[in-house]
C-alpha positions as CSV (number, residue, x, y, z in Angstrom):
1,X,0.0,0.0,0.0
2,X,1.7,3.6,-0.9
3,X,1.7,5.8,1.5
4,X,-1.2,8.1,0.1
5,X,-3.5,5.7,0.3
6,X,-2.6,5.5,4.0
7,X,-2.9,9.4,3.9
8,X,-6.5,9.4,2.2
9,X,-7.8,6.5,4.2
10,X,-9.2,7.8,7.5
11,X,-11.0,5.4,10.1
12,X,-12.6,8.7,11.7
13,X,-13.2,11.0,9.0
14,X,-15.7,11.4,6.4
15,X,-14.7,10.3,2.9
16,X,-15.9,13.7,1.7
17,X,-16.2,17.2,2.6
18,X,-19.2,17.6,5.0
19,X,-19.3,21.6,4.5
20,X,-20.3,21.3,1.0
21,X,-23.7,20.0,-0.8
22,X,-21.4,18.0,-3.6
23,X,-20.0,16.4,-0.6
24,X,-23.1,15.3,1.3
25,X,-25.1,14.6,-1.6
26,X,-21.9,12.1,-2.4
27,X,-21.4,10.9,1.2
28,X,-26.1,9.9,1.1
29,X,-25.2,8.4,-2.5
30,X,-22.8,5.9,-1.4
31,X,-24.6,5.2,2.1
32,X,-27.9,4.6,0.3
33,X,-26.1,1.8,-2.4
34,X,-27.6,-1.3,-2.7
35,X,-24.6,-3.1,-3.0
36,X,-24.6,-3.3,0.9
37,X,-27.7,-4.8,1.1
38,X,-27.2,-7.7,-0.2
39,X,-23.4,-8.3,0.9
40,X,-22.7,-11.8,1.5
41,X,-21.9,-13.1,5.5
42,X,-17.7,-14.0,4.0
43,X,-17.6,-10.9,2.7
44,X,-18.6,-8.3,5.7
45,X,-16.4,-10.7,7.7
46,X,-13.1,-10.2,5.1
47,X,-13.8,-6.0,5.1
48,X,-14.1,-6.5,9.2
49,X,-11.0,-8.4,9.4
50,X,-9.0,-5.7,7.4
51,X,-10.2,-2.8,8.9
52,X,-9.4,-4.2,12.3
53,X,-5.9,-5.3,10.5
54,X,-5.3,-1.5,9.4
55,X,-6.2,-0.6,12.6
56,X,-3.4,-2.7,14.1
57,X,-1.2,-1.5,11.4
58,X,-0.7,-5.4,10.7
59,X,-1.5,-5.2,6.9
60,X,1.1,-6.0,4.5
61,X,2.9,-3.3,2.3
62,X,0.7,-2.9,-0.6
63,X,-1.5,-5.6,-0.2
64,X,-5.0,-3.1,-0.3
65,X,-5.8,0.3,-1.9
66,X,-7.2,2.7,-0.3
67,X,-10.6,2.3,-2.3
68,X,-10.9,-1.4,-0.9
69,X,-10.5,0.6,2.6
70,X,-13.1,3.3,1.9
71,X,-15.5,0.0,0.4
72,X,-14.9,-1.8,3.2
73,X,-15.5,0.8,6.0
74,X,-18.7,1.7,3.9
75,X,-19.6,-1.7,4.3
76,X,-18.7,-1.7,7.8
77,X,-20.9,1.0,8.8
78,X,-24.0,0.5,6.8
79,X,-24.2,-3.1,8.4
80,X,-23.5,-2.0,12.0
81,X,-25.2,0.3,14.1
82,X,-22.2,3.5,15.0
83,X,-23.3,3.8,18.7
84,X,-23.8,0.4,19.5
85,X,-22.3,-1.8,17.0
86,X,-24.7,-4.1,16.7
87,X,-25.9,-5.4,13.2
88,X,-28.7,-3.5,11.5
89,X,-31.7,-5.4,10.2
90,X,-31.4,-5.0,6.7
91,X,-34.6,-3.5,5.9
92,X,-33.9,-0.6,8.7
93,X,-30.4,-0.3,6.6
94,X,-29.9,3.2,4.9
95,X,-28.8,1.0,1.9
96,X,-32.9,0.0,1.8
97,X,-33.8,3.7,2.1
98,X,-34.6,3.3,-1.9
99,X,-37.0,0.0,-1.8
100,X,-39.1,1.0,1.3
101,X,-39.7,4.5,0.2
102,X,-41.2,3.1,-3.0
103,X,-44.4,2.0,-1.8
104,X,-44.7,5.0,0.3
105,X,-44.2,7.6,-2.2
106,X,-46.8,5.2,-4.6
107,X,-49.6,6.0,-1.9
108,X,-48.6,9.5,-1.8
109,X,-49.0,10.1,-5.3
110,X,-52.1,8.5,-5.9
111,X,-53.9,9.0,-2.7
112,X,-54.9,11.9,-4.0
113,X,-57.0,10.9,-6.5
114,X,-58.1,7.9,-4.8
115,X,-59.5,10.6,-1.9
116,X,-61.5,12.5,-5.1
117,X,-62.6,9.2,-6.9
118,X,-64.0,8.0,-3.1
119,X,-65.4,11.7,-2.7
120,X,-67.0,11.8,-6.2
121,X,-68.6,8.4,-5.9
122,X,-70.5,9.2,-3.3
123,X,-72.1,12.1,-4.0
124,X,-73.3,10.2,-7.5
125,X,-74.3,7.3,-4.8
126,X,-76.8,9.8,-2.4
């Protein structure tokens, strides 16, 4: 690993500039991916072990970019609760932000006219 991936990698800090809209709108873009979703039980595990092996400054010269650290701390914290570590329920997961909104924005839209349909029907019923 060079050293400026060990520069850009941060544990703590955000990946991108919380101050700006580009860098929100970039930081809720890759927090609501489905990619995480459906990660696979081996895999979480592997991005656990080399965080933890970062952490311990145990991985070997140039064995990981700094993009497989940023994927794997992504992974990391959109499967594990922040305060209390424990594993989010993957429908509460950010990365299902996308599929349960759906139905909830489709009932928004058409309640609407389901409210003046039910309304108009029965005035032409009295």
């Amino acid at each position: 690993m060079s050293n400026d991936d060990y520069a850009n990698f941060s544990l703590d800090k955000p990946r991108y500039d919380q101050n700006t809209y580009v860098g929100r709108f970039r930081h809720f873009s890759e927090i609501t991916r489905m990619g995480s979703l459906f990660a696979k039980e081996e895999k979480i595990q592997e991005k656990l072990q080399l965080l933890e092996d970062f952490r311990n400054k145990t991985l070997p010269v140039r064995s990981v970019t700094g993009a497989e650290l940023w994927e794997a701390r992504l992974l990391k914290e959109s499967v594990f609760h922040p305060d209390t570590g424990e594993r989010v329920p993957k429908p509460f997961r950010m990365s299902a932000f996308t599929l349960a909104n759906i139905p909830i924005v489709l009932g928004m839209l058409t309640a609407q006219y389901a409210l003046a349909t039910n309304i108009s029907s029965l005035r032409h019923a009295s």
